[in-house]
Structure formats: C-alpha cells, structure tokens
C-alpha positions, 0 to 999 in steps of 0.5 A: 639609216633610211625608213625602209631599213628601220621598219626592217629593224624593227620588224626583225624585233618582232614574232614573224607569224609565217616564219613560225607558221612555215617551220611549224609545218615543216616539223609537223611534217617531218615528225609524222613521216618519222612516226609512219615510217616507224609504224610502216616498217613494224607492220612489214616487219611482223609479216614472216615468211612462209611457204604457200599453203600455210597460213597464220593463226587467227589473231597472228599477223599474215604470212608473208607467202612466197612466190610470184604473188607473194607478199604483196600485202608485205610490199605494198604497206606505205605511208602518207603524210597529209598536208590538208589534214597535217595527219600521216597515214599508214596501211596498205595500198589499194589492191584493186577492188580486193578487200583483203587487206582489211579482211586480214586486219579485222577480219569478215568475209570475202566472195570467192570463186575457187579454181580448183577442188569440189567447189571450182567455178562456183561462188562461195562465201569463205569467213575468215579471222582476224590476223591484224598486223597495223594496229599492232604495229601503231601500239609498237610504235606509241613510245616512239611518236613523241621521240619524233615530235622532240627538235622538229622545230628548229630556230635556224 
C-alpha cells in the first residue's frame, strides 16, 4: 500500500466537511422548492373563475377573470429558490410598474385613469380592500413544510 492510498484511507475514516456541506445544500434547496411549490399551487388554486365584471368580496381571494388578459395574477404566481440567502421565494411576478398584486393581497389604493364612464380620461384615486390569496396559501401550507425537509439529505 503506497502513502497516497493510506492517507486515502484514512481520510474516508474521517467527517468530509464539503461532502456533508455540498448534500446539506442540495436537501436545503430541494426542500424549500417543494415547500414553494406547494404554497405557489395553493395560492393559484384559490384563485376561482369568474366573468368579467365580477369581482370578489373583500377579505376572498381575487377572481381569477376570464378573457384575453384574465387571470394573469393567476398565471404569473412563481417561486424561487435563493441560494445566496438559501431561502424560497414565492409571489407574483412583476407586472411592469402595476401595484396590483400587492393592492390584492394588503390592500390600499391605486391611481387610475378610466377609459370609459363620467370619469374617462381623468385620474382618480380608486381604494380598494384586501382580497389576500398568499398569506392564506403559506398558512395552508405550514403543515406540509417540515413534510418537506424529512430525508433530504441522503447518505448516497
């Protein structure tokens, strides 16, 4: 037996840090996505169908409206897992500069310019009320987080 293959040896005897390290980051990052995958699919999931014009009560989760630019708050709900901050995040996309998504879930108001009705043309400032659909969704969804963590990390 050569020097290099006792050292070898006696190596594998041993706690590899990076090997432990490396797996602890791949079961971190496979657990979170699971965890906001489920919170993503909640929140899209508790987004109904419904009819333009109609809209949901205060304190529901949004329609989702159908028609050419319906549903897109429904569509465009993502997740993200982080590795600088080895975190997931989960939420609406960006829509440009609209402030929608964030009006639905906390509510507030918004500037609008009408293009139709005794107001067309001017700006006004429309309030709206909350209709939150993600904080629902991660409370949904709390149980089922741990679920996610259990044999991520696996010894082969």
């Amino acid at each position: 037996m050569s020097d290099s293959d006792a050292i070898v040896r006696v190596k594998s005897l041993f706690f590899d840090k990076e090997e432990v390290r490396r797996r602890v980051d791949d079961g971190t990052r496979a657990a979170l996505s699971k965890a906001g995958a489920f919170v993503m699919t909640t929140g899209r999931q508790s987004m109904k169908n419904a009819p333009a014009g109609r809209y949901s009560p205060p304190g529901s989760p949004p329609f989702a409206h159908s028609g050419k630019k319906g549903a897109l708050l429904k569509r465009f709900l993502y997740f993200s897992f982080d590795p600088s901050s080895k975190s997931v995040v989960v939420g609406p996309t960006a829509l440009g500069r609209s402030t929608v998504p964030n009006v639905q879930e906390f509510g507030g108001s918004i500037t609008i310019r009408p293009r139709r009705g005794r107001n067309k043309g001017k700006t006004i400032r429309q309030k709206y009320a909350a209709r939150p659909y993600m904080g629902p969704a991660l409370e949904a969804n709390l149980d089922k987080i741990p679920e996610a963590f259990r044999g991520c990390i696996n010894a082969t």
